[in-house]
VOPAGU-2260 file (C-alpha; in pm, 1 decimal, decimal comma):
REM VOPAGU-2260
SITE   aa  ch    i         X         Y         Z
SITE  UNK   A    0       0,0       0,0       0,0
SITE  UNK   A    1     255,2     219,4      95,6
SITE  UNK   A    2     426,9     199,7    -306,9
SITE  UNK   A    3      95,6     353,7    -410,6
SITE  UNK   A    4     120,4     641,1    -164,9
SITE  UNK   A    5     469,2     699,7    -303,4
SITE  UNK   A    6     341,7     703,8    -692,5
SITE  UNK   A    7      47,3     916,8    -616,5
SITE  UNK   A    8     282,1    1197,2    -429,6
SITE  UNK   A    9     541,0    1159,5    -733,4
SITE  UNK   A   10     257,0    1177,7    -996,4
SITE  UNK   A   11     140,5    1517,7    -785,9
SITE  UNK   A   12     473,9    1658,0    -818,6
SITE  UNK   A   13     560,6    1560,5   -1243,6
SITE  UNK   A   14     174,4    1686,4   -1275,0
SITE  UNK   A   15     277,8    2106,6   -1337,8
SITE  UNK   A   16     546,0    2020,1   -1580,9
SITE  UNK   A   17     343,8    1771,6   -1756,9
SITE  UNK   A   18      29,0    2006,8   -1759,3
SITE  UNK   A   19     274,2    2339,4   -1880,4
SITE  UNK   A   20     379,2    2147,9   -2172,1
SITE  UNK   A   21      33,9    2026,8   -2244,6
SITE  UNK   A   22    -161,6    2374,7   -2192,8
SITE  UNK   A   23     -48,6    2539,2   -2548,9
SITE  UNK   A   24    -187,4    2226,1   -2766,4
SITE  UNK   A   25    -488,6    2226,3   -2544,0
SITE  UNK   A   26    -577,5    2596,3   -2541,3
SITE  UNK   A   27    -497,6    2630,8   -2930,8
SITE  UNK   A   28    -679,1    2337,2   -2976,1
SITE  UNK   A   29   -1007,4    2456,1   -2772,6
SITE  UNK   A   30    -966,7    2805,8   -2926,7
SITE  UNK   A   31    -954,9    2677,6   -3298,9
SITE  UNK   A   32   -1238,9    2501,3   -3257,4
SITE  UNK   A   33   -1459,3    2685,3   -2993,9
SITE  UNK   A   34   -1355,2    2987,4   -2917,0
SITE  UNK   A   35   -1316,5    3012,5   -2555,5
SITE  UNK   A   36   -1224,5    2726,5   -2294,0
SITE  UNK   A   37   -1467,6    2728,2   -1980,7
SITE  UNK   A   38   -1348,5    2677,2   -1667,2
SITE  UNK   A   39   -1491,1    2360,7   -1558,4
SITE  UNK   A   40   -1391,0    2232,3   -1877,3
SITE  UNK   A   41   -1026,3    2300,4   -1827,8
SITE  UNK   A   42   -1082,4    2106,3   -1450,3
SITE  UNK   A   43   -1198,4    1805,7   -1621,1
SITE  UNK   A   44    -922,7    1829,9   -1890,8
SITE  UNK   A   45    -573,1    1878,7   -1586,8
SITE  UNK   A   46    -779,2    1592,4   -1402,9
SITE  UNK   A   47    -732,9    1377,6   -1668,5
SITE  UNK   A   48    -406,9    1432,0   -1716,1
SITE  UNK   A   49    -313,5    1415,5   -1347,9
SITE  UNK   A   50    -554,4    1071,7   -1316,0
SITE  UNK   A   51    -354,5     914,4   -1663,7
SITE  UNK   A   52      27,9    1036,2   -1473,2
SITE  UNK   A   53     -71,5     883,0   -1151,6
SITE  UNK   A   54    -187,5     521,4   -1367,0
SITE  UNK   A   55     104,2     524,4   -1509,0
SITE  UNK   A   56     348,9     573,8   -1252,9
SITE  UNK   A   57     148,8     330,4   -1019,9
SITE  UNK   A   58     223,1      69,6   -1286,6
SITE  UNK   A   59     560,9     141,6   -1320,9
SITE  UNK   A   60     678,0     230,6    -922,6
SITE  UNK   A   61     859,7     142,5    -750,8
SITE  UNK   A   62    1193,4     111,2    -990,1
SITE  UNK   A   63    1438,8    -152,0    -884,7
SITE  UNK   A   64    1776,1    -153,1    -950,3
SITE  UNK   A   65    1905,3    -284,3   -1284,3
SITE  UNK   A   66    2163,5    -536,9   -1068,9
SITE  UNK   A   67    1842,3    -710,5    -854,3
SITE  UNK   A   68    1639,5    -677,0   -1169,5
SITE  UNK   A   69    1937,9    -907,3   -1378,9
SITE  UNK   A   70    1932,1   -1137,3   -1042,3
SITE  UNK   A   71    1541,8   -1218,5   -1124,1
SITE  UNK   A   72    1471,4   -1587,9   -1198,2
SITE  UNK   A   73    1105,8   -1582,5   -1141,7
SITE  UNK   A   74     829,4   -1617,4   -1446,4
SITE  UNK   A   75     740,8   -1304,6   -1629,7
SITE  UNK   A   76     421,1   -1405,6   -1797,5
SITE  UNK   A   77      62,8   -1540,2   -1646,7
SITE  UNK   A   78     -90,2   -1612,8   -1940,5
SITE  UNK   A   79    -422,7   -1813,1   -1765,2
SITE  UNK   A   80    -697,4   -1652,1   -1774,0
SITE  UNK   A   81    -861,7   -1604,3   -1393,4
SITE  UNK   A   82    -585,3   -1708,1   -1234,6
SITE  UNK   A   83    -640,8   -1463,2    -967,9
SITE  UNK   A   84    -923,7   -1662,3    -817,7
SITE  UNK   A   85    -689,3   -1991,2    -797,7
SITE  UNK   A   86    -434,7   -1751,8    -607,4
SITE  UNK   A   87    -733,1   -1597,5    -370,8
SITE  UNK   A   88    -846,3   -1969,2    -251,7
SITE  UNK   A   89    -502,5   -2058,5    -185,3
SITE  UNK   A   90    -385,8   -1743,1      20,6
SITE  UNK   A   91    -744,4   -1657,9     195,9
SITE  UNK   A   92   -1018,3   -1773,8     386,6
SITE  UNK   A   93   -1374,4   -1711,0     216,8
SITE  UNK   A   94   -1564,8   -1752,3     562,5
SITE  UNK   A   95   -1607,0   -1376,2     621,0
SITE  UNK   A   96   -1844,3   -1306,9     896,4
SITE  UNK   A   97   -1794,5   -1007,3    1070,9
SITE  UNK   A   98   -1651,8    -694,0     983,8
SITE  UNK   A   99   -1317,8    -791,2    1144,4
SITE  UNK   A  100   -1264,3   -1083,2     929,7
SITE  UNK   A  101   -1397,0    -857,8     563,2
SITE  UNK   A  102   -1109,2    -587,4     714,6
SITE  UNK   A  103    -833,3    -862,8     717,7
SITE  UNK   A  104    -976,9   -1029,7     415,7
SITE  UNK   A  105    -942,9    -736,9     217,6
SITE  UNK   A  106    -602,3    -658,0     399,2
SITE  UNK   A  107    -471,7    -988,8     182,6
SITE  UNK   A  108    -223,1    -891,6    -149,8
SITE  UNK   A  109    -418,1   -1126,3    -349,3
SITE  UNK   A  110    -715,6    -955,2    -292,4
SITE  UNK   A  111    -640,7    -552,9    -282,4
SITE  UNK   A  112    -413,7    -585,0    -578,2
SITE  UNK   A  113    -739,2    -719,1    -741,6
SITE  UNK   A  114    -927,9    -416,6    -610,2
SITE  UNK   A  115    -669,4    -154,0    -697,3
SITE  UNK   A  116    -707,5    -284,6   -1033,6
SITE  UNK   A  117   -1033,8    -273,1   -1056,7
SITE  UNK   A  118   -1028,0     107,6    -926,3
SITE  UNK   A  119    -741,7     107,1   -1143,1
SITE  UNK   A  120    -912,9     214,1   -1527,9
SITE  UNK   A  121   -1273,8     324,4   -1321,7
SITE  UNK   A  122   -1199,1     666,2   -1361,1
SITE  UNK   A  123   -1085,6     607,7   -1735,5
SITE  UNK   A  124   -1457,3     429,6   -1804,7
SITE  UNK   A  125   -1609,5     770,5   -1626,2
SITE  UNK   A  126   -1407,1    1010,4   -1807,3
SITE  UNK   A  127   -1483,3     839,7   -2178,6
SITE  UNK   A  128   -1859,6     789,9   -2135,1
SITE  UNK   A  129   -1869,2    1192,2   -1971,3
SITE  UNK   A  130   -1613,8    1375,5   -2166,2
SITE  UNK   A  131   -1568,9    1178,9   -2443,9
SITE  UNK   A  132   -1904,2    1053,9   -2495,9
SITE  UNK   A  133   -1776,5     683,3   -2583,7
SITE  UNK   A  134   -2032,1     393,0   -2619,6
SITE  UNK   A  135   -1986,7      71,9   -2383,4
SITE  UNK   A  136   -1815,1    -126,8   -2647,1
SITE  UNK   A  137   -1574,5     206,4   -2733,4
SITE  UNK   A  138   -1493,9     199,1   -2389,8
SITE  UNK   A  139   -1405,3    -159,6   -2343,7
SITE  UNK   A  140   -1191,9    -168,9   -2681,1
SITE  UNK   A  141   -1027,0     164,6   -2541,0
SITE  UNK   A  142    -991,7      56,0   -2177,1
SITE  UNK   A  143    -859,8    -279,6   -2300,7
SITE  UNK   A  144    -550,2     -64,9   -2514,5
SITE  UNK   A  145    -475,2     114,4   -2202,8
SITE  UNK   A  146    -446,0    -170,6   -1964,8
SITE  UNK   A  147    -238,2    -372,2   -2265,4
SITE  UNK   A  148     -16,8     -90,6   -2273,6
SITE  UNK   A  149      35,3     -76,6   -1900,6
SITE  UNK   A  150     112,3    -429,4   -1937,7
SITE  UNK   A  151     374,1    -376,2   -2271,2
SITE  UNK   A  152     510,6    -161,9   -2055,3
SITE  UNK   A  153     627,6    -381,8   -1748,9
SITE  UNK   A  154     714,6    -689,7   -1996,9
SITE  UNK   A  155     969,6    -479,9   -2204,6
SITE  UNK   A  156    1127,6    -395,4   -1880,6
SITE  UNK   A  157    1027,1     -64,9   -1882,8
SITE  UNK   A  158    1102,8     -15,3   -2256,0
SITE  UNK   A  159    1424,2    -169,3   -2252,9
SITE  UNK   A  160    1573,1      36,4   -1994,8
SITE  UNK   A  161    1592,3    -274,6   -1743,8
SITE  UNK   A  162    1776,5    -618,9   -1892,7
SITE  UNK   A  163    1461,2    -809,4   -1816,5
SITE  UNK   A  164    1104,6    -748,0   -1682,6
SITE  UNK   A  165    1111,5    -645,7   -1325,0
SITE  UNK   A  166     673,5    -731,2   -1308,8
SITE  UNK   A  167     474,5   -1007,2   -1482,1
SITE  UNK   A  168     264,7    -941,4   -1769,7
SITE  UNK   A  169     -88,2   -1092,6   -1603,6
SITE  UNK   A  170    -330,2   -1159,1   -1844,2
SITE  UNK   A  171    -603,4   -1131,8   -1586,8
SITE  UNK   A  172    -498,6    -761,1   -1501,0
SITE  UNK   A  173    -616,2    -687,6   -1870,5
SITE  UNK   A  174    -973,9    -839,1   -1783,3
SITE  UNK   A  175   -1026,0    -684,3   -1424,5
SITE  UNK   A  176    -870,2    -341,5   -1593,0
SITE  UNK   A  177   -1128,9    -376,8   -1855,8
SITE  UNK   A  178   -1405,6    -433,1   -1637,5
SITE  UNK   A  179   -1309,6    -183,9   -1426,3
SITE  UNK   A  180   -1328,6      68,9   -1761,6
SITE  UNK   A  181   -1669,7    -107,5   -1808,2
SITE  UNK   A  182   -1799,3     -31,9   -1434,2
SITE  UNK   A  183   -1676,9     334,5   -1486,8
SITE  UNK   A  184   -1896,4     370,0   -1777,1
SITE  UNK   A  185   -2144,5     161,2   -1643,7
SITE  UNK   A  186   -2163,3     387,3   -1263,3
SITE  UNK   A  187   -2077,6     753,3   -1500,6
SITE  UNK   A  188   -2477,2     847,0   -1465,6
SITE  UNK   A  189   -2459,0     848,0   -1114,3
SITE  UNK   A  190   -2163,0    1147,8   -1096,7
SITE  UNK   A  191   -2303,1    1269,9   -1460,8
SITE  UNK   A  192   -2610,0    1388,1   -1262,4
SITE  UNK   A  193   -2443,6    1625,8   -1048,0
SITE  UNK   A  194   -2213,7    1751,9   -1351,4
SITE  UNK   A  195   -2293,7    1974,5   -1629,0
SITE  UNK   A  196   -2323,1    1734,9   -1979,7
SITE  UNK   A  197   -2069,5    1754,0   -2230,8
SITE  UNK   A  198   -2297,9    1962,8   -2466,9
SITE  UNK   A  199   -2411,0    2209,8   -2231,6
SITE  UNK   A  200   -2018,7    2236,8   -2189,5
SITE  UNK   A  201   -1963,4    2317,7   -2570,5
SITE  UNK   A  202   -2213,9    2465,8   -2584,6
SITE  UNK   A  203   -2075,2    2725,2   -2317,1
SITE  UNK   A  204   -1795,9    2754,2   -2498,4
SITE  UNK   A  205   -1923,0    2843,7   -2849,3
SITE  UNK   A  206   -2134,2    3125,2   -2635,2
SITE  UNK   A  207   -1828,4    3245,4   -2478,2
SITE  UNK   A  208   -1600,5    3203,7   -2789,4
SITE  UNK   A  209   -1814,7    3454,6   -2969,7
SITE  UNK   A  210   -1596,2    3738,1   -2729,8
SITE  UNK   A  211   -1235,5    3808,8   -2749,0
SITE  UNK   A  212   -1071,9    3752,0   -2430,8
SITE  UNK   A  213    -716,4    3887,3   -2313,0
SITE  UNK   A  214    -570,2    3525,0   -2264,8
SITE  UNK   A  215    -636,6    3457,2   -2682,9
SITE  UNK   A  216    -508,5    3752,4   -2761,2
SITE  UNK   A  217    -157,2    3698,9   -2569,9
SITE  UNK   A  218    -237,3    3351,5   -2668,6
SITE  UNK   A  219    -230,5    3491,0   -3075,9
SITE  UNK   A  220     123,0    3691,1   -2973,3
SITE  UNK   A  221     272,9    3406,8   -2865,3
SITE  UNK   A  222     172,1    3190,2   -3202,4
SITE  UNK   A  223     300,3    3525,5   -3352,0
SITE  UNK   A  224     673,5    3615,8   -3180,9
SITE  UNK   A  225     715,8    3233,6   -3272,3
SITE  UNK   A  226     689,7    3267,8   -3663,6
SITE  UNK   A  227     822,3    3628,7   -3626,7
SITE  UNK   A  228    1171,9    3459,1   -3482,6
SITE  UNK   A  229    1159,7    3196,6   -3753,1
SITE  UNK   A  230    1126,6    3413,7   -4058,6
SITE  UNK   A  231    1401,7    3631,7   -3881,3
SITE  UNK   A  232    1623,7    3282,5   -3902,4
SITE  UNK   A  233    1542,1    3282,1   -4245,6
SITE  UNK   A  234    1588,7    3592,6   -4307,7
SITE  UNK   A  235    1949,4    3592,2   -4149,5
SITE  UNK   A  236    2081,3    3270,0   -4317,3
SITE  UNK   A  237    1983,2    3521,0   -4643,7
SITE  UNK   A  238    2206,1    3787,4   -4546,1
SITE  UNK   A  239    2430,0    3600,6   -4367,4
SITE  UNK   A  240    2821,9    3749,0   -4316,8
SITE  UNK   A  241    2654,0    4109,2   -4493,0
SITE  UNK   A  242    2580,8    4427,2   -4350,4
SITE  UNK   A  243    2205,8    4320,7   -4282,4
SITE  UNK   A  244    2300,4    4058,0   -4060,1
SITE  UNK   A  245    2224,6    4263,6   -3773,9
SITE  UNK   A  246    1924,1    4452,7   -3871,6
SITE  UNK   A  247    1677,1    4163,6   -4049,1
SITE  UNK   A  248    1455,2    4215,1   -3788,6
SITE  UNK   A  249    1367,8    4578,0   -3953,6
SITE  UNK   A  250    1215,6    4353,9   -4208,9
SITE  UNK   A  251    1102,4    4049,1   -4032,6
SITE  UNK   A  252     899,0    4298,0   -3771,4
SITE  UNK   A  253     720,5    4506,5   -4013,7
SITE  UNK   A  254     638,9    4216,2   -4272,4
SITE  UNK   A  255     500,9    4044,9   -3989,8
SITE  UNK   A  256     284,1    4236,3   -3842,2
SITE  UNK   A  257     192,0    4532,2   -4033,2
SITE  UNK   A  258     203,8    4360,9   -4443,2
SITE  UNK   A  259      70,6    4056,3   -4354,4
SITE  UNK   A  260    -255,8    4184,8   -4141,9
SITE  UNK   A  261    -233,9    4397,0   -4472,1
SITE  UNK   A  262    -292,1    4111,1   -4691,5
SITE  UNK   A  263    -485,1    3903,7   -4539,9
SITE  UNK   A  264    -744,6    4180,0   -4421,9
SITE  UNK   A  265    -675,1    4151,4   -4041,6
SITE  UNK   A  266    -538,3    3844,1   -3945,2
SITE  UNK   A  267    -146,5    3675,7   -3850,1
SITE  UNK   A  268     -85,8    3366,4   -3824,2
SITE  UNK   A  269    -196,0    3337,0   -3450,4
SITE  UNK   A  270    -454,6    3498,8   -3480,8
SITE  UNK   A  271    -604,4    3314,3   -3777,4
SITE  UNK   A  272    -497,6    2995,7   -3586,6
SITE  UNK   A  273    -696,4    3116,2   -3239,2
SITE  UNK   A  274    -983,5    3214,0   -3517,2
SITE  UNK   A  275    -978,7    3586,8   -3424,7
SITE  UNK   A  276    -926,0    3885,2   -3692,9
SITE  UNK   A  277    -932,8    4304,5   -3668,6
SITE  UNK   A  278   -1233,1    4469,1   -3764,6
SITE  UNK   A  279   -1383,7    4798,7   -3746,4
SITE  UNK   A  280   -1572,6    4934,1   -3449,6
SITE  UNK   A  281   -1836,1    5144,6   -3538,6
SITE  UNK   A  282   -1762,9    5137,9   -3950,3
SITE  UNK   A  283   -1594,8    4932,6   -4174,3
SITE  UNK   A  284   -1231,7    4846,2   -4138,0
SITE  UNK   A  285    -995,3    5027,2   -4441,0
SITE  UNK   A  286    -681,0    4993,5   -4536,2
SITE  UNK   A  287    -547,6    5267,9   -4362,6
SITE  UNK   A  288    -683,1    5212,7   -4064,0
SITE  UNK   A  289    -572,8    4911,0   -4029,1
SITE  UNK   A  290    -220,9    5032,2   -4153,6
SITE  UNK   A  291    -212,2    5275,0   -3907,1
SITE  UNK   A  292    -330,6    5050,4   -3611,2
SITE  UNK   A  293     -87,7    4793,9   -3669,4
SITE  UNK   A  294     203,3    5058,3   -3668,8
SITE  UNK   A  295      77,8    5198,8   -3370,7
SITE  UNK   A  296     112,8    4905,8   -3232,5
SITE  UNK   A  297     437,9    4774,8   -3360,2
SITE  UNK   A  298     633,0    5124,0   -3326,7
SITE  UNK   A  299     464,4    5257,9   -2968,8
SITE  UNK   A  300     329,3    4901,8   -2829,9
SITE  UNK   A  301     545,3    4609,9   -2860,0
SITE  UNK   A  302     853,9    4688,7   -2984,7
SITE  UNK   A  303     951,5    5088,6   -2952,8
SITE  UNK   A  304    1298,8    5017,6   -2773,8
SITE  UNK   A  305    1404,0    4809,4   -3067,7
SITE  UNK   A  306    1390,8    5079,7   -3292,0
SITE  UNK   A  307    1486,4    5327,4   -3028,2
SITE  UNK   A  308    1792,0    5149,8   -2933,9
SITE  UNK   A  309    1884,7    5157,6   -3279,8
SITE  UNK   A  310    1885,1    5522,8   -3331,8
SITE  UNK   A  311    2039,5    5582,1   -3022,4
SITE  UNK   A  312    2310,5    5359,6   -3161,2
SITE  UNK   A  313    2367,0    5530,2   -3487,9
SITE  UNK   A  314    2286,8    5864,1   -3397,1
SITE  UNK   A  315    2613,1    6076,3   -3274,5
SITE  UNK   A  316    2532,0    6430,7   -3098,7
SITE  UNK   A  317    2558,1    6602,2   -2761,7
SITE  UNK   A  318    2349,3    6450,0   -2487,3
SITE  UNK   A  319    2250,9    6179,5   -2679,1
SITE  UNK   A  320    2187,2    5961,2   -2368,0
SITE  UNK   A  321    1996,4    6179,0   -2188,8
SITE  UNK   A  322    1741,7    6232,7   -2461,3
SITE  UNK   A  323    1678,0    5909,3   -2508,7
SITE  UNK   A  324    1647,5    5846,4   -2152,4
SITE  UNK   A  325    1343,0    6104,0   -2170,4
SITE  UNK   A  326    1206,4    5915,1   -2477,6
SITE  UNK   A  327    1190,2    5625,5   -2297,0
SITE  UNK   A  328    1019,8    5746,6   -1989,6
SITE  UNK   A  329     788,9    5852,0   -2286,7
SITE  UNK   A  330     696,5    5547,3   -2451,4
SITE  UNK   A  331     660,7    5369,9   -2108,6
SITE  UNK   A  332     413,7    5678,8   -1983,1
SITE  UNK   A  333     221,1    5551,8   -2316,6
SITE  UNK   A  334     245,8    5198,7   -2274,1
SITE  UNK   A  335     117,8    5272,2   -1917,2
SITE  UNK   A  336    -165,5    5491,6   -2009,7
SITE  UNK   A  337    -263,5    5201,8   -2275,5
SITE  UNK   A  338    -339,8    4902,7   -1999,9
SITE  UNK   A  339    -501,1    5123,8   -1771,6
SITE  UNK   A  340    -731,0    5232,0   -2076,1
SITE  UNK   A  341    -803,9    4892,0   -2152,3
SITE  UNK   A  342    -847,3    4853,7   -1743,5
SITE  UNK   A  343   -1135,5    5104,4   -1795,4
SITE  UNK   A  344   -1292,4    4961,6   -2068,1
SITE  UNK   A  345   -1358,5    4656,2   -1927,6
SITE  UNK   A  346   -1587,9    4835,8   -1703,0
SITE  UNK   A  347   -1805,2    4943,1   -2052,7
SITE  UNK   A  348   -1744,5    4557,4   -2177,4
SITE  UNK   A  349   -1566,2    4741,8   -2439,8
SITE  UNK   A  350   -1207,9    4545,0   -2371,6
SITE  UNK   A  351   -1039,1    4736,5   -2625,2
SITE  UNK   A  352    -660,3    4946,8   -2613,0
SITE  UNK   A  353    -625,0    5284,0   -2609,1
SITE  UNK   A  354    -466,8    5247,5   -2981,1
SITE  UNK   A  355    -762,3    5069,5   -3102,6
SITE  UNK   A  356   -1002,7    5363,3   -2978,0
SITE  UNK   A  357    -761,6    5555,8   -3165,0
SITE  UNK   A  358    -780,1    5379,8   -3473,9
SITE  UNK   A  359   -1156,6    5270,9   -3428,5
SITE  UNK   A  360   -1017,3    4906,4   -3449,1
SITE  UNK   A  361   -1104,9    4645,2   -3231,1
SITE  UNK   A  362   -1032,4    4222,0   -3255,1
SITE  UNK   A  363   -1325,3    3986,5   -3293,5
SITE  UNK   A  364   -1424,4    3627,6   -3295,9
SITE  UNK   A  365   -1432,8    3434,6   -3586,3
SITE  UNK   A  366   -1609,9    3182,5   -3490,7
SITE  UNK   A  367   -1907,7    3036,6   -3608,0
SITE  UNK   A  368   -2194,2    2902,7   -3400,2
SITE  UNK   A  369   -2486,1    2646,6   -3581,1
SITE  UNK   A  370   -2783,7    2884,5   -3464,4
SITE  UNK   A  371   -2993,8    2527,1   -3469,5
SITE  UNK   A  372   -2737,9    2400,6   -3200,5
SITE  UNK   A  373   -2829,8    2629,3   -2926,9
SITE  UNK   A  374   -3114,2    2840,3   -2802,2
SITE  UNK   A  375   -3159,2    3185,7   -2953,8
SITE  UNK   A  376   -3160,3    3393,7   -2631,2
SITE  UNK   A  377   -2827,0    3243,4   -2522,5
SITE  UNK   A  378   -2674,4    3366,1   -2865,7
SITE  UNK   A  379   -2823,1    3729,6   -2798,1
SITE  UNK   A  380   -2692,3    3739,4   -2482,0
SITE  UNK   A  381   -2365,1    3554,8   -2590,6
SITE  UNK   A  382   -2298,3    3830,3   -2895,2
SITE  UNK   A  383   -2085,8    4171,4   -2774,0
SITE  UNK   A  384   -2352,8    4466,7   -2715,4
SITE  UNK   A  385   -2229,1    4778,5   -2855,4
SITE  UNK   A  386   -2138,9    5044,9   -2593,7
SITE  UNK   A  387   -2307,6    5320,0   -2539,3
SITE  UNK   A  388   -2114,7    5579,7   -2722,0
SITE  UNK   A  389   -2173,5    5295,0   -3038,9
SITE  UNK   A  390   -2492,1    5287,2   -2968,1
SITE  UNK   A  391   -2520,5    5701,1   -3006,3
SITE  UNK   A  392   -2332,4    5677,1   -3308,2
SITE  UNK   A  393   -2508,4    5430,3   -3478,8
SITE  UNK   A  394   -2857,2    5545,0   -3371,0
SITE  UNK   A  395   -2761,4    5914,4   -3481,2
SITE  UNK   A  396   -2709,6    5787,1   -3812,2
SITE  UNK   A  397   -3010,9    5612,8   -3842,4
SITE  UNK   A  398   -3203,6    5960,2   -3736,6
SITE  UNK   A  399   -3062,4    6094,5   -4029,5
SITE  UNK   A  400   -3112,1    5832,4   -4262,0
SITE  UNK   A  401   -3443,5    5825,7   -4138,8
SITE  UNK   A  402   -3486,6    6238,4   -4185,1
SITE  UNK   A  403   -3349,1    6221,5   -4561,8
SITE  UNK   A  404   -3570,4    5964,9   -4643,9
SITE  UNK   A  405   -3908,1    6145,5   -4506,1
SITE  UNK   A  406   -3756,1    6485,3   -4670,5
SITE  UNK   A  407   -3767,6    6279,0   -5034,2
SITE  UNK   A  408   -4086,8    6183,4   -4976,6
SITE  UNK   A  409   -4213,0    6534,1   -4901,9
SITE  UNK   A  410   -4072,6    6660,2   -5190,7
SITE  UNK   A  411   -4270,8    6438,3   -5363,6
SITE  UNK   A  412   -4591,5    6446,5   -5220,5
SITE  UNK   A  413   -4561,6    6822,9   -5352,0
């Protein structure tokens, strides 16, 4: 009992690393197709993980040594079929009438190994009827992989790493693993009823993936400084040992983010992968709007010490330094003003920059939602409401569409 205290505590502590490396994948993933990842959806995704680490590394732990391990003599394969009972009459008593006796029954190797395995792929059955939505017979072929690859595991001695097998391959662990999956999906209903379904938890996200939240757009950046970096690479190997060598990313930065939004009418790379593009807040987005937005943001946002750092470099005059000093102080006074503006427009559900209400730009979903799939009032609600000062503009306009028409009119009734 006590190794699988020991693999549940090492399992806890591999989980963060295991879940870091897995949270890009997942979030692009959940953002390409929906938009927006809920939060009880992203429980249900790290408890998986953590319940799939802690499997494994109960199969697997404790590790011998490789010099006991090349000692081993004893068989490595059980290859008869409910065996386990044979071993359970031989080792136990089946006269179990009081609680005492069940306690020390159950106390028995033979018989809490069969348990743990049982409890073993449970939680495997649950999570593929609930999240995945299997069928019975999905989750017995699937349940009966996992097991069979717990098992692959121990007979190739931990994938070769050991000279021999250090734990027998039991073919009845892959039928009380199975049936455990099966009893999982079998019992799900019972923990399903207290749990939001699977398509009210799509359908949440769809909802919520019709708004642009700060974590896809840092999200998008991300996706971007990655393929900004590798065309600089490129870019460099081009004019490698010349005098651009040093200054590609004058290229690589502008091409990036100001040609290709450009081209493609308001989308990068990450942002087309996170399905979000720039549009126009109260009127259609233009060319030079969106030219001047994106400079905006790539000369006073994101990168103004790059190109400040570069003058300051090439530039020769009297207090050079302490110019630039005051430049600085400058752009970080803007950068400042920028997130607190974007603080404040939370407030009006806005969540826009200060150098998008500037530009009257603003990012939005791209994401479709199957108006069939979900009820109409949650889509209303679920669709950004203009703010107010929108909602001036656009109903201003309407008075004087609505004037010039009844002047036409008048001039005809005469």
């Amino acid at each position: 009992m006590e190794s699988y205290k020991i693999s549940i505590e090492i399992a806890i502590l591999v989980f963060p690393v295991i879940a870091f490396i897995l949270t890009i994948p997942f979030l692009i993933h959940q953002y390409q197709k929906y938009g927006a990842i809920p939060f009880f959806k992203s429980v249900i995704f790290y408890s998986l993980i953590l319940y799939l680490i802690t499997a494994y590394f109960m199969v697997i732990l404790p590790l011998p040594s490789k010099s006991l391990v090349s000692k081993l003599t004893t068989a490595y394969l059980q290859l008869k079929p409910f065996n386990f009972l044979n071993d359970i009459r031989l080792t136990t008593s089946f006269k179990v009438t009081t609680i005492k006796e069940l306690l020390r029954f159950l106390n028995k190797p033979t018989v809490y190994t069969i348990l743990f395995n049982f409890l073993l792929t449970m939680p495997f059955g649950f999570y593929l009827r609930y999240f995945f939505k299997k069928k019975w017979y999905q989750t017995i072929i699937l349940t009966f992989l996992l097991s069979l690859f717990f098992e692959l595991t121990q007979l190739s001695g931990l994938y070769g790493y050991y000279p021999r097998p250090y734990r027998i391959f039991d073919v009845d662990d892959l039928i009380i693993n199975t049936t455990g999956g099966l009893l999982g999906h079998i019992f799900a209903p019972l923990l399903m009823f207290f749990l939001p379904s699977r398509d009210e938890l799509e359908e949440k996200s769809y909802l919520k993936g019709q708004k642009v939240t700060l974590t896809r757009r840092f999200l998008s950046f991300f996706i971007d400084i990655i393929f900004v970096i590798l065309l600089d690479v490129v870019i460099k190997i081009i004019f490698y040992n010349s005098f651009f060598e040093n200054y590609t990313f004058l290229f690589s930065l502008p091409f990036y983010f100001i040609i290709i939004p450009l081209i493609t009418k308001g989308q990068t790379i990450g942002k087309k992968i996170v399905k979000i593009k720039i549009s126009g807040i109260t009127k259609e987005l233009t060319w030079y709007k969106l030219l001047f937005r994106n400079m905006l943001l790539l000369f006073f946002i994101l990168f103004p010490f790059l190109w400040l750092n570069l003058l300051e470099r090439h530039l020769h005059f009297q207090n050079k330094s302490h110019l630039f000093l005051i430049i600085r102080v400058i752009f970080l006074i803007i950068q400042l003003i920028n997130i607190l503006y974007y603080l404040k427009s939370i407030i009006h559900k806005e969540n826009i920059f200060l150098y998008e209400k500037i530009t009257n730009t603003k990012n939005v979903s791209t994401i479709t939602v199957e108006k069939d799939s979900f009820s109409s009032e949650k889509l209303e609600e679920s669709v950004e409401k203009p703010s107010s000062k929108e909602e001036k503009s656009t109903t201003s306009v309407d008075k004087k569409n609505n004037d010039i028409k009844s002047k036409k009119i008048a001039s005809k009734k005469k």
